[in-house]
C-alpha positions in Angstrom: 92.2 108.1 33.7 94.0 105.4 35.9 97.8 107.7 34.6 95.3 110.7 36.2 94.5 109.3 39.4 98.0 108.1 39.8 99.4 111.5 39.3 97.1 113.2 41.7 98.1 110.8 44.4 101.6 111.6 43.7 101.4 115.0 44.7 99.4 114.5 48.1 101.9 112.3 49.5 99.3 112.6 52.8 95.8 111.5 52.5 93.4 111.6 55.8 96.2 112.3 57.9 98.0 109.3 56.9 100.8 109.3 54.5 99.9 108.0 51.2 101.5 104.5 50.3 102.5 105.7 46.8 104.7 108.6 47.9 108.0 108.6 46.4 111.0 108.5 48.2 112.2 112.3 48.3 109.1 112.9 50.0 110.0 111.0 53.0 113.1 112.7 53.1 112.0 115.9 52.7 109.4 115.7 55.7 112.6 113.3 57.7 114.4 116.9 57.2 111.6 119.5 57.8 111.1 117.5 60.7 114.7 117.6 61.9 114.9 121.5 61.1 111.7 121.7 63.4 113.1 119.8 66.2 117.0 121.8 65.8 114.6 125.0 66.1 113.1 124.4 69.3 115.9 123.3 71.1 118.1 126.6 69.8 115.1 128.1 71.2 114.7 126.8 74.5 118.7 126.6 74.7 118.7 130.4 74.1 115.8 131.3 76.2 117.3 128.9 79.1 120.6 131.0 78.3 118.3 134.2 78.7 116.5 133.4 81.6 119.8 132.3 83.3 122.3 135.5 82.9 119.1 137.4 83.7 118.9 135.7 87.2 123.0 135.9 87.7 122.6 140.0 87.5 119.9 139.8 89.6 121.8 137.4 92.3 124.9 139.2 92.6 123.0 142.8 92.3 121.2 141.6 95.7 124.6 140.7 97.3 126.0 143.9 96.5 123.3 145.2 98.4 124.1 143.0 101.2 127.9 143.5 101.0 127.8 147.1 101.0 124.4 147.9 102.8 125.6 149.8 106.2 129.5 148.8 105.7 130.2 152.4 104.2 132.9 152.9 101.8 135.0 154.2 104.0 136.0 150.5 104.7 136.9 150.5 101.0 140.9 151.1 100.0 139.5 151.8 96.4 136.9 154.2 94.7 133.7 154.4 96.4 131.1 152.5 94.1 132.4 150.6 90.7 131.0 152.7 87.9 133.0 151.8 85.2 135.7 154.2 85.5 139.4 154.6 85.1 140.5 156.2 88.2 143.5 158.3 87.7 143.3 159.6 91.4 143.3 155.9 92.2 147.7 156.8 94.0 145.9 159.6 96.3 144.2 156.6 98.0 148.1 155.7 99.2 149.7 157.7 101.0 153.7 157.9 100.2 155.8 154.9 98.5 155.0 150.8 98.8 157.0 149.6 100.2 158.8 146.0 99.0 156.8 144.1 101.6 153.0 144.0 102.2 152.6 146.5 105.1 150.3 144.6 107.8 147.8 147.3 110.0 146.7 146.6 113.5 143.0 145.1 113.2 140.0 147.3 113.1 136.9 145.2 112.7 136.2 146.1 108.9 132.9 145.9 108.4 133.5 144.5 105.1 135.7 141.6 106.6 132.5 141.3 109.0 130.4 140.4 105.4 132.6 138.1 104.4 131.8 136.5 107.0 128.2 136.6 106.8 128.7 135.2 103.6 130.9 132.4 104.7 127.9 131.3 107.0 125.7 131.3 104.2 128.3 129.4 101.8 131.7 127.7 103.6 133.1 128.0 100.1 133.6 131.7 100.7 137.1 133.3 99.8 136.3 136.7 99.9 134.9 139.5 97.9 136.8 140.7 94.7 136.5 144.5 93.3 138.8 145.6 90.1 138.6 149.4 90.4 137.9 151.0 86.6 135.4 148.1 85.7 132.8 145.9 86.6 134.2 143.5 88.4 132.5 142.9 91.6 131.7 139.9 92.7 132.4 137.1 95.6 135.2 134.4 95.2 134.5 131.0 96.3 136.5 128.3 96.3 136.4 124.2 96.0 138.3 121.3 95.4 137.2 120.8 92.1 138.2 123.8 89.4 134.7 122.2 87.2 132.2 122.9 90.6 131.4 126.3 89.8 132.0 126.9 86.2 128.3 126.3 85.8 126.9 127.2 89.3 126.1 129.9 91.1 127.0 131.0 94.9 124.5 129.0 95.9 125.3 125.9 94.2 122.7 126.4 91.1 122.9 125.8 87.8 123.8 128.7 85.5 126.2 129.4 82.8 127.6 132.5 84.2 128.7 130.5 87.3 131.0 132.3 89.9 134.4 133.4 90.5 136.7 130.9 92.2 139.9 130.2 93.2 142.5 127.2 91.6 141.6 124.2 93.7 145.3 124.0 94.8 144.8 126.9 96.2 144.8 127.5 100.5 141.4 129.5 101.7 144.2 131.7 103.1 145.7 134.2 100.6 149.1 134.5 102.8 149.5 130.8 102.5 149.7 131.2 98.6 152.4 132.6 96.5 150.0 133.1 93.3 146.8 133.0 94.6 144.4 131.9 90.8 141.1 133.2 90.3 139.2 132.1 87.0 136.0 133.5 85.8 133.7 133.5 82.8 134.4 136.4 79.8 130.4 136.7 79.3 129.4 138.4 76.1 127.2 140.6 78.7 129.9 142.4 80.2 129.4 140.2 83.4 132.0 138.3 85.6 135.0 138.6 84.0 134.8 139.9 81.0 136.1 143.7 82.0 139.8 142.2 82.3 140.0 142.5 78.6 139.7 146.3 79.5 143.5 145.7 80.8 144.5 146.2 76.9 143.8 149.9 77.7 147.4 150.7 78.9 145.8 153.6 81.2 143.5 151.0 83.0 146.6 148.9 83.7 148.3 151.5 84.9 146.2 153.0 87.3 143.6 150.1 88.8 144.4 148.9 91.8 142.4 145.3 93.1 141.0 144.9 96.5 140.2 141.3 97.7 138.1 141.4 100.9 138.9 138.3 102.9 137.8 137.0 106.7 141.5 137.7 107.2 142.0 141.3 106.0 141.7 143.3 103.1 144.5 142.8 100.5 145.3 145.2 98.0 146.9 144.3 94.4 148.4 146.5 92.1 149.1 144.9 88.3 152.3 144.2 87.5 151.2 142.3 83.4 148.4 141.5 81.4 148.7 138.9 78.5 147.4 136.4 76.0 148.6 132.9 77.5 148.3 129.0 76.0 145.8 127.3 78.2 148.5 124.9 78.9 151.0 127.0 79.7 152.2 127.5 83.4 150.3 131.1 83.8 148.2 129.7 86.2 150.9 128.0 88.3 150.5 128.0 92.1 153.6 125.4 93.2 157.2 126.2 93.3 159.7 124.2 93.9 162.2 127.1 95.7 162.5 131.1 95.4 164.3 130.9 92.7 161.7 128.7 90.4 159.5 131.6 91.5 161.7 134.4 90.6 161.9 133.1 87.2 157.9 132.6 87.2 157.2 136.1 87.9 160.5 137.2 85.7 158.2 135.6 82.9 155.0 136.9 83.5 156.3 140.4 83.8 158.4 139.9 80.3 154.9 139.0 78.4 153.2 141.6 79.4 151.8 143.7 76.9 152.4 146.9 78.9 155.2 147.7 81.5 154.7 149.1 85.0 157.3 151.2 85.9 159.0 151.5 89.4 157.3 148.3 90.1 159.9 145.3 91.7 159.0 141.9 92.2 160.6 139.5 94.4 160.5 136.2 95.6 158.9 137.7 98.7 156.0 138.6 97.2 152.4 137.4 96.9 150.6 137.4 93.6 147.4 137.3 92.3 146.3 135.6 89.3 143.1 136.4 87.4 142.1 134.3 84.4 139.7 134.3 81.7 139.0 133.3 78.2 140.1 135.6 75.6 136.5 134.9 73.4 132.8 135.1 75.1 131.9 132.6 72.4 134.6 131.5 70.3 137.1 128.7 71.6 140.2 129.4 71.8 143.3 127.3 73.1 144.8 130.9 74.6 143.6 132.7 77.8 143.8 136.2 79.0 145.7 136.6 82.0 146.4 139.1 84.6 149.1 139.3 87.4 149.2 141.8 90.3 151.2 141.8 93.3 150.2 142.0 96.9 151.2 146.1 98.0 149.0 146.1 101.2 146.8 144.8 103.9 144.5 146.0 106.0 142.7 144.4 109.4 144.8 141.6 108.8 144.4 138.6 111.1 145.8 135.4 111.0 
């Protein structure tokens, strides 16, 4: 009888609430481990919803400053496509009338109204570089720019938290595009198409072909047009903004141009130039130690002022 009783307790390890004094030793670990999975469970689940809630809230924030961007400042003001909807526009040349010419070609001011906005947004955030829009994709967003490349990895253009973050420009970089000779933008590849995760649609050789960039400054309107696209080592010199002479950058762009996966015919590059750098990882969830970079050089400005 005492054998029976023994038994018994044995298999309710928990008696009033309490656990029993005679229960063995793989039940400890066994409610030490459902415990553990329990505890694992919740925070997946609030680290998931918090990454819900978050990219829900980034759509939503930079969907209200397109609105603002582009409410009343007509398209006109626009040197790509009017609206980005996602497509590859082969009638992008028509936009240019004749031949680029080697050297950016600098218009007599006319009070964009999109310059005007990047203004506005400058007095809302004195971070502001300018607006960025990659014709053929998604990519439409404001640039901001601080002295720390970690600031807004995780924060939004107010300064919030959230994992989409914003588009910025390499800390070494001037506010002023003329001042750079690669200006570097990085942004997030988000597994939800946002920020920058269109550039991967630069492995479509007619994208790269025909996409022009427009970066809307308070100095002017610059327009890009992409010279390579490539997978590059995170510690490679992709990203490089100093030079020690014209020739060190001659051989910089000789190298970008040589790893790109497509080539852009008729296009020349010279020491001259001004380049723009955009950046992002090559995995939205996957680490990898390589990037995915894009290069385009500076073909025209519009409203320029110093």
């Amino acid at each position: 009888e005492k054998k029976e009783r023994a038994e018994k307790s044995a298999e309710k390890p928990f008696e009033n609430g309490k656990m029993s004094s005679k229960s063995g030793p793989f039940d400890i670990i066994r409610y030490a481990l459902l415990f553990i999975c329990f505890t694992v469970f919740l925070y997946c689940s609030y680290t998931l919803l918090s990454s819900i809630i978050e990219r829900s809230q980034s759509r939503e924030l930079y969907d209200d400053m397109r609105r603002i961007f582009y409410d009343d400042a007509g398209f006109e003001d626009s040197y790509l496509t009017p609206g980005i909807q996602n497509v590859t526009s082969v009638d992008l040349l028509s936009a240019f009338v004749g031949v680029q010419p080697p050297q950016p070609e600098i218009q007599v001011p006319t009070g964009s109204k999109l310059v005007d906005k990047v203004n506005y947004l400058k007095s809302i955030n004195r971070d502001t570089v300018g607006w960025l829009t990659v014709d053929g994709t998604n990519i439409d967003y404001p640039v901001v720019h601080s002295d720390d490349n970690d600031y807004y990895l995780r924060r939004d253009f107010y300064g919030r938290s959230n994992l989409a973050g914003t588009l910025f420009t390499d800390s070494r970089n001037s506010m002023k595009l003329m001042e750079n000779r690669n200006t570097v933008i990085y942004g997030h590849n988000m597994n939800d198409g946002s920020m920058f995760n269109n550039l991967h649609d630069f492995k479509n050789e007619s994208v790269f072909k025909n996409s022009k960039i427009q970066f809307v400054t308070a100095n002017g309107i610059f327009i890009y047009e992409v010279f390579s696209v490539h997978e590059a080592l995170e510690t490679s010199e992709y990203f490089q903004t100093d030079f020690e002479n014209d020739q060190h950058f001659a051989s910089y762009l000789a190298d970008m141009q040589a790893q790109s996966i497509f080539k852009k015919e008729g296009l020349t590059l010279s020491p001259a130039d001004k380049v723009l750098t955009l950046s992002t990882c090559i995995d939205p969830i996957l680490q990898s130690e390589y990037r995915w970079a894009l290069h385009a050089k500076l073909v025209q400005i519009v409203d320029y002022t110093p």
